[in-house]
Rosetta silent file (secondary structure, phi, psi, omega in degrees, C-alpha in Angstrom):
SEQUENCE: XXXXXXXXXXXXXXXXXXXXXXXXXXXXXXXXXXXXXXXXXXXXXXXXXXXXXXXXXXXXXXXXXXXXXXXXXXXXXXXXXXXXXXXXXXXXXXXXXXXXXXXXXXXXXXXXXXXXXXXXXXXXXXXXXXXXXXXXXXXXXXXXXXXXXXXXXXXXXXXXXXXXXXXXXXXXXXXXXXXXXXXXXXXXXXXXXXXXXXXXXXXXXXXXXXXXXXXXXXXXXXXXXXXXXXXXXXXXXXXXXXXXXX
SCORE:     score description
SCORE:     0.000 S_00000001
   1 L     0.000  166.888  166.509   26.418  115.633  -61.488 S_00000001
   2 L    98.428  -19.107  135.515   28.673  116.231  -64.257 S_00000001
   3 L   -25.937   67.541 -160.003   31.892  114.458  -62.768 S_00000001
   4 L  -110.535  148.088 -174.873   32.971  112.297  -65.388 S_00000001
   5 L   -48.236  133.523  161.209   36.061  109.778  -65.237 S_00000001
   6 L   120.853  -28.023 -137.033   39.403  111.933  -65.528 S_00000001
   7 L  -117.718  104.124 -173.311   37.590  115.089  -63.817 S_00000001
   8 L  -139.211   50.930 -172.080   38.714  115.669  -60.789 S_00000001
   9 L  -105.190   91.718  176.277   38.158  119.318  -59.941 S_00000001
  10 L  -154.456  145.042 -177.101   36.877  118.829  -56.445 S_00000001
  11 L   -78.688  -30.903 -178.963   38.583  119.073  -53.058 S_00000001
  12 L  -100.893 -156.860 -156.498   36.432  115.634  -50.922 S_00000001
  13 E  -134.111  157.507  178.354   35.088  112.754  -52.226 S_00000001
  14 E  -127.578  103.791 -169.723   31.254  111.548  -53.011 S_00000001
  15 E  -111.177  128.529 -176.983   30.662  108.547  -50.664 S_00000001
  16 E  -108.190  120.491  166.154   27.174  106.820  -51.388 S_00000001
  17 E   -97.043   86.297  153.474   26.076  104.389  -48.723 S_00000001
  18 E   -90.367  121.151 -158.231   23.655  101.511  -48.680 S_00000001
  19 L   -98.171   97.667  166.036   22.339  100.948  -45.380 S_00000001
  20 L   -76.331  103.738 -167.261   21.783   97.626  -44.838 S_00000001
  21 L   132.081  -19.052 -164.760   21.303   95.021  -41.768 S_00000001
  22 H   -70.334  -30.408  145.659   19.032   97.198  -39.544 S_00000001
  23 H   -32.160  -58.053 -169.393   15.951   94.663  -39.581 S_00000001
  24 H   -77.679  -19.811  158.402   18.540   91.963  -39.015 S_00000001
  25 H   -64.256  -73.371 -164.686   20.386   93.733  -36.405 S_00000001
  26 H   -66.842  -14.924  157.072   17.541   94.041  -34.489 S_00000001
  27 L   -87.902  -11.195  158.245   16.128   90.434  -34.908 S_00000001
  28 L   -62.945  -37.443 -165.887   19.464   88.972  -33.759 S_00000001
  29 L  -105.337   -5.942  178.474   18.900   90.721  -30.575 S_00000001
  30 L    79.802   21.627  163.216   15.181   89.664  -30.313 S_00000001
  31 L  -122.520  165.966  178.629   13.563   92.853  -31.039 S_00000001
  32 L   -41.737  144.723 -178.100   11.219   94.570  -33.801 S_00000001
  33 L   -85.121   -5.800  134.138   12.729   95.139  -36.451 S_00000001
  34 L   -45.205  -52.059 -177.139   11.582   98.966  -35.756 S_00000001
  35 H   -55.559   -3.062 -157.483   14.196   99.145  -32.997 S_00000001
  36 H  -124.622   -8.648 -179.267   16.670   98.339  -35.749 S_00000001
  37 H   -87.106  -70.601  169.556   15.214  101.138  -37.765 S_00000001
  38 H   -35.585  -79.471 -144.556   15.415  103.715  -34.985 S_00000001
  39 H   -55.554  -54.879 -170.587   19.195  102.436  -34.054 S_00000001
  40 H   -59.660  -31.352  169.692   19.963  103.169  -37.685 S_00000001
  41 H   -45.201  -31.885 -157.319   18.720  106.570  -37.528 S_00000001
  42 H   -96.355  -33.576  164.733   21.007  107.401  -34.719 S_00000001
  43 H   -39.889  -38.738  175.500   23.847  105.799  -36.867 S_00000001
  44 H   -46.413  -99.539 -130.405   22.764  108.318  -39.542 S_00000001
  45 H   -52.785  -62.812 -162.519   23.274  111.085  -37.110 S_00000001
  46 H   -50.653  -60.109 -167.074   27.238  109.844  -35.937 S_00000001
  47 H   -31.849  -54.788 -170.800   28.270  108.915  -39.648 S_00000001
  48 H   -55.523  -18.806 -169.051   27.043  112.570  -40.715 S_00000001
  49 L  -132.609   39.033  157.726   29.134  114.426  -38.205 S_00000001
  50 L  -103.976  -33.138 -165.923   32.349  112.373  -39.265 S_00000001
  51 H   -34.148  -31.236 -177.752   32.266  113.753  -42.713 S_00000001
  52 H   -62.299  -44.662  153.392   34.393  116.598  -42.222 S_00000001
  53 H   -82.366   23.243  153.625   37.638  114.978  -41.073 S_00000001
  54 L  -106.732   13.914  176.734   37.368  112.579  -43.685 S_00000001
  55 L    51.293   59.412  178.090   37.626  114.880  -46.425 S_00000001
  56 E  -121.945  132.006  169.681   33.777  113.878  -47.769 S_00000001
  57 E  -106.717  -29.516  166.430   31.884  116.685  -49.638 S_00000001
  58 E  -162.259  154.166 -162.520   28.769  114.526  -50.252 S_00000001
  59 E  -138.381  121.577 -163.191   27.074  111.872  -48.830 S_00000001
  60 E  -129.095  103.146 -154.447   24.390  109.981  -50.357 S_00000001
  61 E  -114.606  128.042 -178.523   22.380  107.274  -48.223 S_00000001
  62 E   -91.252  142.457 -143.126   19.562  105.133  -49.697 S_00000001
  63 E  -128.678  -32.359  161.328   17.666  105.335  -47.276 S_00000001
  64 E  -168.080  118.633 -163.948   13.964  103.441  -49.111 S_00000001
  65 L   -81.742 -164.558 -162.385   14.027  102.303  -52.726 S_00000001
  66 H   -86.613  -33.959  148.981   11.007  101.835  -54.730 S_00000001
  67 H   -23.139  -45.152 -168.812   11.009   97.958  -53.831 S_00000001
  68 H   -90.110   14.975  170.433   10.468   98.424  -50.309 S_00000001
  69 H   -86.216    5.436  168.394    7.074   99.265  -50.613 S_00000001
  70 H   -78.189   -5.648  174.269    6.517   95.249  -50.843 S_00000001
  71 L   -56.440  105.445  165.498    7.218   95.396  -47.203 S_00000001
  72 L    10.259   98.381  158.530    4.788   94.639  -44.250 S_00000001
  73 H   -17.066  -38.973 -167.152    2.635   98.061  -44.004 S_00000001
  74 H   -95.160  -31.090 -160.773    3.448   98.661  -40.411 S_00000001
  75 H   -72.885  -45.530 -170.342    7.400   98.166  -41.420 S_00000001
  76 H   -61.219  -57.043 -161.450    6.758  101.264  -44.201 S_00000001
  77 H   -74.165   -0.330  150.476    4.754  103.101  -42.253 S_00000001
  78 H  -111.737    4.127  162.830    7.482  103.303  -39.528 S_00000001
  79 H   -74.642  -40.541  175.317   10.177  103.651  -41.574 S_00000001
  80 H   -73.433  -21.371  175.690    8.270  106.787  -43.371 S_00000001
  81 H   -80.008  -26.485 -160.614    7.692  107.966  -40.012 S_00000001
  82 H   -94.862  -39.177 -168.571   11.361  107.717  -38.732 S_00000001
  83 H   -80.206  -28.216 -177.132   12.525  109.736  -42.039 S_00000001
  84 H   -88.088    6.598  178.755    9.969  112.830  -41.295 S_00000001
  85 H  -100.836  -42.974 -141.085   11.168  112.781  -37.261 S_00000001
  86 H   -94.249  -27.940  166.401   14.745  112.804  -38.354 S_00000001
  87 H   -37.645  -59.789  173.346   14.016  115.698  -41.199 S_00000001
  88 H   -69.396  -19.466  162.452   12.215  117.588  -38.994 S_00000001
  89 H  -103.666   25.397  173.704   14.360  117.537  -36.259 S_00000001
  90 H   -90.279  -29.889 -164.926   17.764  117.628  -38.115 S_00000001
  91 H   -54.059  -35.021 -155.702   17.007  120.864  -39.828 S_00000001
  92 H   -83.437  -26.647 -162.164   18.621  123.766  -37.087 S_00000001
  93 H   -98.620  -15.470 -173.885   21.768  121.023  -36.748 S_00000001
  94 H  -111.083    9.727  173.463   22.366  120.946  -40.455 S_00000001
  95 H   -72.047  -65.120 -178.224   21.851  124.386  -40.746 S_00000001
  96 H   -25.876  -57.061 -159.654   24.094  125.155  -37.786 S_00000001
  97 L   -95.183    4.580  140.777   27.051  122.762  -39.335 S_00000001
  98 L    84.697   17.027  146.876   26.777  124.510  -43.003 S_00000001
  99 E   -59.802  110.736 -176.855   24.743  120.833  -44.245 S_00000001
 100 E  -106.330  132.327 -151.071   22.889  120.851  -47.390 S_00000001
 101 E  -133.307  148.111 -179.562   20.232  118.076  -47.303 S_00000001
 102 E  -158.914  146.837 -175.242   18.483  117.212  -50.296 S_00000001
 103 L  -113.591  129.981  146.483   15.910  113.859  -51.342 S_00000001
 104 L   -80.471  153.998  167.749   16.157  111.903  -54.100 S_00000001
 105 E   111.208  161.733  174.083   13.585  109.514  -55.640 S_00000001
 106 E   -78.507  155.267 -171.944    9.878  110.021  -56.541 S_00000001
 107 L  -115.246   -4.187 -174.893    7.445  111.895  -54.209 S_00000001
 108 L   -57.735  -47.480  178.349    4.290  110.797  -55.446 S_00000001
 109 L  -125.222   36.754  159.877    3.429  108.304  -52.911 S_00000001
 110 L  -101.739  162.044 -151.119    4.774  109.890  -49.758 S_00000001
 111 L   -98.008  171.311 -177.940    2.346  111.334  -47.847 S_00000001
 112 H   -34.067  -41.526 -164.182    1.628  115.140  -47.305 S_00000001
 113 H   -62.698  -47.647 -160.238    3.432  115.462  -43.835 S_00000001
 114 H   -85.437   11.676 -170.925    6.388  114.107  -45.285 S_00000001
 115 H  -103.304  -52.946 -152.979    6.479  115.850  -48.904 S_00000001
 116 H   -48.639  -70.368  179.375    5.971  118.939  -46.045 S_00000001
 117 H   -37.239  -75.788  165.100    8.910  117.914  -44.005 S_00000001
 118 H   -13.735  -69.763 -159.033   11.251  117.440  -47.356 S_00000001
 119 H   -70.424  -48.834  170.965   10.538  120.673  -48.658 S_00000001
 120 H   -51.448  -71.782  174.498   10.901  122.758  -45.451 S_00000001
 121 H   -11.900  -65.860 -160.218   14.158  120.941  -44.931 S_00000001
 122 H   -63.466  -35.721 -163.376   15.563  121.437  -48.393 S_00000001
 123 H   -76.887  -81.545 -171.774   14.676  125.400  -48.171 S_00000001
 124 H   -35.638  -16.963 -165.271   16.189  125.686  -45.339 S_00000001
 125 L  -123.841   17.957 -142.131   19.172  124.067  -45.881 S_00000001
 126 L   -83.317  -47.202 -167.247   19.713  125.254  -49.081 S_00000001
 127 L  -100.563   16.823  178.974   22.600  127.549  -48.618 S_00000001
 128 L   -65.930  145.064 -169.123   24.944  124.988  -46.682 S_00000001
 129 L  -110.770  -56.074  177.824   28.389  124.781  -48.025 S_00000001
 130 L   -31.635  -45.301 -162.568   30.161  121.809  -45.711 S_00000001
 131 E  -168.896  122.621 -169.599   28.272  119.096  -47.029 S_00000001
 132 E  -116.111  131.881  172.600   25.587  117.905  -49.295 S_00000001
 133 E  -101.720   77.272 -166.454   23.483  115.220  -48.006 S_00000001
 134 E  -120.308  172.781 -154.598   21.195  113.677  -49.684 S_00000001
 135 E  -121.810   96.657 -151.814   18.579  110.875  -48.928 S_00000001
 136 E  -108.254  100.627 -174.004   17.779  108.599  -51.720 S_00000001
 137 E  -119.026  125.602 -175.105   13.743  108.045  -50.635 S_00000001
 138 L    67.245   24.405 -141.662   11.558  105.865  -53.211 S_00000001
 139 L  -108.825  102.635  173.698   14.542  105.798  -55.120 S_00000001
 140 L  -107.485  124.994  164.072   14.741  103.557  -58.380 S_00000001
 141 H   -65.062  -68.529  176.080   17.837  103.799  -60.203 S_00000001
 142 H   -51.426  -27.462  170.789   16.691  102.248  -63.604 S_00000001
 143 H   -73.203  -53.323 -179.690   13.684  104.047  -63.299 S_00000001
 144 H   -30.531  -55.781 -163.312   15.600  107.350  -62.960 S_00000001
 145 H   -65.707  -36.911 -158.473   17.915  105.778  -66.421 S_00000001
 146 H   -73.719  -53.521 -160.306   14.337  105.085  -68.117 S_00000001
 147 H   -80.400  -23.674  176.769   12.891  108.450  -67.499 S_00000001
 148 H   -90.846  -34.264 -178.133   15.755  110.147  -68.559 S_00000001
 149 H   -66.219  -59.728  174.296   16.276  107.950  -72.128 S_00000001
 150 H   -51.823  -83.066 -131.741   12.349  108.679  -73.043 S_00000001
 151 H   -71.849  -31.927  140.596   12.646  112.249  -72.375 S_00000001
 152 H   -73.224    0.821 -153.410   15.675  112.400  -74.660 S_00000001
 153 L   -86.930  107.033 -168.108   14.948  110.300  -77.022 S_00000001
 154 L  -157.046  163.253 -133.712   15.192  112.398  -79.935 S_00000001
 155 L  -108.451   40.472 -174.423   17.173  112.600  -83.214 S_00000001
 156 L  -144.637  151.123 -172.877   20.040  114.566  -81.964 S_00000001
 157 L   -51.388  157.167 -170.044   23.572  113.688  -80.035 S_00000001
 158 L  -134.043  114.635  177.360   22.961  113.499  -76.437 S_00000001
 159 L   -75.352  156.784 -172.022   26.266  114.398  -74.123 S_00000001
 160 H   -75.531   -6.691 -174.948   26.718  112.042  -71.592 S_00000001
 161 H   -67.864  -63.665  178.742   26.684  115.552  -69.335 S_00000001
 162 H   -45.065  -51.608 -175.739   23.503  116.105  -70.805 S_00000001
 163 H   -72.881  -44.271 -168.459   21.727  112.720  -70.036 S_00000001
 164 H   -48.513  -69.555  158.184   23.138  112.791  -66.312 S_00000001
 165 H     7.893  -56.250 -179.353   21.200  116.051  -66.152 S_00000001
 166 H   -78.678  -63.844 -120.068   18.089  114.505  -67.060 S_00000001
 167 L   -68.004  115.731 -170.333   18.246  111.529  -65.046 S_00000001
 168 L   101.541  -12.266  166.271   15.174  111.791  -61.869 S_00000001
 169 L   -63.420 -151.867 -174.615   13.240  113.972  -63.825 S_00000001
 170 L    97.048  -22.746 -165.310    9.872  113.835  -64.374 S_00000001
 171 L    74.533   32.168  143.257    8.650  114.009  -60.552 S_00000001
 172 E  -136.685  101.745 -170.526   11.500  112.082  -59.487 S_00000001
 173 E   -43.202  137.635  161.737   14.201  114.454  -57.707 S_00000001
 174 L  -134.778  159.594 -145.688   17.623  113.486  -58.763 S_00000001
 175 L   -64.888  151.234  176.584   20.964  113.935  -57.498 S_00000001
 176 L  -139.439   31.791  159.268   22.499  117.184  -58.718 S_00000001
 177 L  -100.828 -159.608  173.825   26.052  116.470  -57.858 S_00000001
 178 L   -82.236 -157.484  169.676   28.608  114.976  -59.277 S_00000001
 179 L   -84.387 -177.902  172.871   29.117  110.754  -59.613 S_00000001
 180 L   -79.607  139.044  165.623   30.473  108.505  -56.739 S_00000001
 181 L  -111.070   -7.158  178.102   33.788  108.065  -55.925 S_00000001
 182 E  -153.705  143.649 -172.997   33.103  105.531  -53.171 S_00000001
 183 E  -143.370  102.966  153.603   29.765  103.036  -53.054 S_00000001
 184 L   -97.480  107.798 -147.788   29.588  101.457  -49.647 S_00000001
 185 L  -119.704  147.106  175.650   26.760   98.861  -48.713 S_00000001
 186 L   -87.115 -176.883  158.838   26.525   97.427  -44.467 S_00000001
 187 L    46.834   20.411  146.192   25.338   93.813  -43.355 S_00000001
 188 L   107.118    0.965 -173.246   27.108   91.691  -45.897 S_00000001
 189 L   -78.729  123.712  173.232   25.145   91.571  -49.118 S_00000001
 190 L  -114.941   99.295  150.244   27.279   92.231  -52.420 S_00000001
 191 L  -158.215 -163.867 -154.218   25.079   93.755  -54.771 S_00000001
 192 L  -121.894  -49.188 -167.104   24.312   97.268  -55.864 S_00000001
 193 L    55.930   54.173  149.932   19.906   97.050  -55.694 S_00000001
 194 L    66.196   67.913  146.310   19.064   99.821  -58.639 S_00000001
 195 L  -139.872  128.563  127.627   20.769  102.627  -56.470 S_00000001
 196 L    59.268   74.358 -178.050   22.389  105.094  -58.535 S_00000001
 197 L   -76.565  -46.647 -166.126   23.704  102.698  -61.312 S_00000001
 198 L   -59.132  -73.532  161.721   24.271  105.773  -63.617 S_00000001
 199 L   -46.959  -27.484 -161.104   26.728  107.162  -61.057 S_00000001
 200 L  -117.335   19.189  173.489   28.396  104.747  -59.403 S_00000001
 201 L   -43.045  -28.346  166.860   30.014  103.489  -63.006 S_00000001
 202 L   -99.893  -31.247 -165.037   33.406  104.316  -61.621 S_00000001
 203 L   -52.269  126.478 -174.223   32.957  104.041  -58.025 S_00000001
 204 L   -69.471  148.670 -165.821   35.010  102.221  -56.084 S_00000001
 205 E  -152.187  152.963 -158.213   32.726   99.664  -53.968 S_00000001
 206 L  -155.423   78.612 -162.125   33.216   98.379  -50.372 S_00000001
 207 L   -87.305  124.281 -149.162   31.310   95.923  -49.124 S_00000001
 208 L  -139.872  126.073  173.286   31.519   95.456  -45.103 S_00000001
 209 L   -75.830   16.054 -176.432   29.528   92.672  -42.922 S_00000001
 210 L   -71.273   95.479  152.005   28.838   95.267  -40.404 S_00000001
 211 L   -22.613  121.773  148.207   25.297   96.130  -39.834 S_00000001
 212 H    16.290  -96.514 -167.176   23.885   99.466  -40.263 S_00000001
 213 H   -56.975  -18.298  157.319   23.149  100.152  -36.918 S_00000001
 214 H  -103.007   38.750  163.388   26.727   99.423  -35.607 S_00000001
 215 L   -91.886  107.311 -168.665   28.590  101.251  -38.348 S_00000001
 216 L   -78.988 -172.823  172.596   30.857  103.726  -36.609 S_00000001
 217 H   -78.356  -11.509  178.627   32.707  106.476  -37.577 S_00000001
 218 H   -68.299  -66.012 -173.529   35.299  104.346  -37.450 S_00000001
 219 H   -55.133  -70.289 -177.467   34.178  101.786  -39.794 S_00000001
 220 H   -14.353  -61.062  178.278   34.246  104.772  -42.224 S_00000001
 221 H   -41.839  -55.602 -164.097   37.566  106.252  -41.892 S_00000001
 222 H   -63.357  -28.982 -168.851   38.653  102.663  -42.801 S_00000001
 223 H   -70.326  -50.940  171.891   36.406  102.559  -45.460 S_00000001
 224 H   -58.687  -63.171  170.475   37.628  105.928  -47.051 S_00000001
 225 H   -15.821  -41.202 -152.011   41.146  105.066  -46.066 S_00000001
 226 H   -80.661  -50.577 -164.937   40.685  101.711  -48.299 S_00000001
 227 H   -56.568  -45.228  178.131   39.269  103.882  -50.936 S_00000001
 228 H   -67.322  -30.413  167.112   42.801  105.996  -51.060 S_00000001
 229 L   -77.969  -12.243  169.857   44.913  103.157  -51.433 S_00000001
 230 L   -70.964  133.542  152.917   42.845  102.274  -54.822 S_00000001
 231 L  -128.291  115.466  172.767   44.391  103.471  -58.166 S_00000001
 232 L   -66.171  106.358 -178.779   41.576  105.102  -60.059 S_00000001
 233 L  -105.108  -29.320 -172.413   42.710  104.274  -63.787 S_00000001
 234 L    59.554   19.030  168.070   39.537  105.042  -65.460 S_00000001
 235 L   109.894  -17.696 -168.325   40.809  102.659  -68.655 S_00000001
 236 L   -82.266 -173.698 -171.328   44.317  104.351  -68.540 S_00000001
 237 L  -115.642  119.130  175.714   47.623  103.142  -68.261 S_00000001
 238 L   -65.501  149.445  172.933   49.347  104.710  -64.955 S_00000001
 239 H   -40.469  -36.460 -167.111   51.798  106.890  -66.142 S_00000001
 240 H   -87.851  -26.056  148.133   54.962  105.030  -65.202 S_00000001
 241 H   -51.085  -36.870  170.595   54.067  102.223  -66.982 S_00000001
 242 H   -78.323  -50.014  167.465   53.477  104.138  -70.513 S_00000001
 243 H   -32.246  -46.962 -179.124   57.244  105.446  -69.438 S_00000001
 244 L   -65.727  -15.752 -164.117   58.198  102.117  -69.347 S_00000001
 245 L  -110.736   14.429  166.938   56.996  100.910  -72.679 S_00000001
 246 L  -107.913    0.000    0.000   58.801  103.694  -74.599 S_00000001
């Protein structure tokens, strides 16, 4: 947090992903729409070990908003299962690779193993430098804006520094970087769905019909590429233009 337009003392980029399509992948092909969960997981794994040659310093994947718990029971309950196999058995590789993994979103109504899993994870991975990763689980954006607005709401100026700060408190973890510089969503849908509205106020956004589970390392580069070819005015006037008009 604290990366406000104009502020640009950082060497990568903050690419936020919503991964979309993996149900739909997997029903195309005539399987559960678990198998399409599981595929995305392994997607997870490739994307995450592109980051480096792409100049990305954090990577922020929603991974189950607050929404999805209207889902079929058996779909949650293997989706919550597929996020505490890939915590626990991610930790020693994101240690290894200098990965700092961290979950957003309320915690209230995941269950013990998987509060367990989080927490071990987080400790452990604590002192990674390479990359911060975090996993936006149960994760309402508006709620986040809501929670943060009460808890300031008080008769004194509020910096917008200040409010980011706030924003997931409460007993809902919230991002403690800076904002997005890049907002990508998979499988063809153009909207944002509450995820980290607050943040992505500047973000450049890059919407791709690709499913989830086939999004390569590839599709990325181009996606960052795309992102570099953008000119981030933030309300200004590029320089050569105010040159022009004197």
């Amino acid at each position: 947090m604290g990366n406000f337009p104009g502020n640009d003392n950082h060497n990568g980029i903050h690419v936020a992903i919503i991964m979309d399509g993996s149900g739909r992948w997997a029903q195309r092909r005539g399987l559960p729409r678990s198998a399409g969960h599981r595929a995305g997981v392994d997607a997870v794994r490739r994307v995450v070990e592109s980051t480096p040659d792409l100049g990305i310093e954090a990577l922020t994947l929603y991974a189950f908003s607050s929404d999805n718990w209207r889902r079929p029971s058996e779909e949650v309950a293997n989706l919550m299962q597929l996020l505490e196999e890939y915590l626990r058995t991610q930790v020693s590789t994101c240690v290894e690779k200098g990965v700092r993994l961290r979950v957003l979103g309320s915690r209230t109504r995941l269950s013990g193993p998987l509060r367990c899993a989080i927490e071990v994870a987080e400790s452990a991975t604590s002192n990674g430098t390479t990359l911060v990763l975090q996993i936006a689980l149960d994760y309402s954006s508006r709620d986040a804006i809501l929670q943060a607005a009460v808890h300031l709401a008080r008769p004194r100026r509020t910096t917008p520094e200040q409010f980011a700060r706030r924003l997931g408190g409460d007993g809902c973890a919230a991002s403690d970087y800076r904002d997005v510089d890049l907002l990508i969503r998979t499988g063809g849908e153009l909207r944002l769905s509450d995820f980290m509205l607050w943040e992505c106020a500047y973000a450049e956004l890059y919407f791709t019909p690709t499913m989830w589970p086939d999004f390569s390392p590839d599709d990325l580069a181009e996606a960052v590429q795309e992102y570099h070819r953008r000119d981030r005015r933030y309300g200004r006037i590029p320089d050569l233009q105010v040159a022009a008009s004197h």
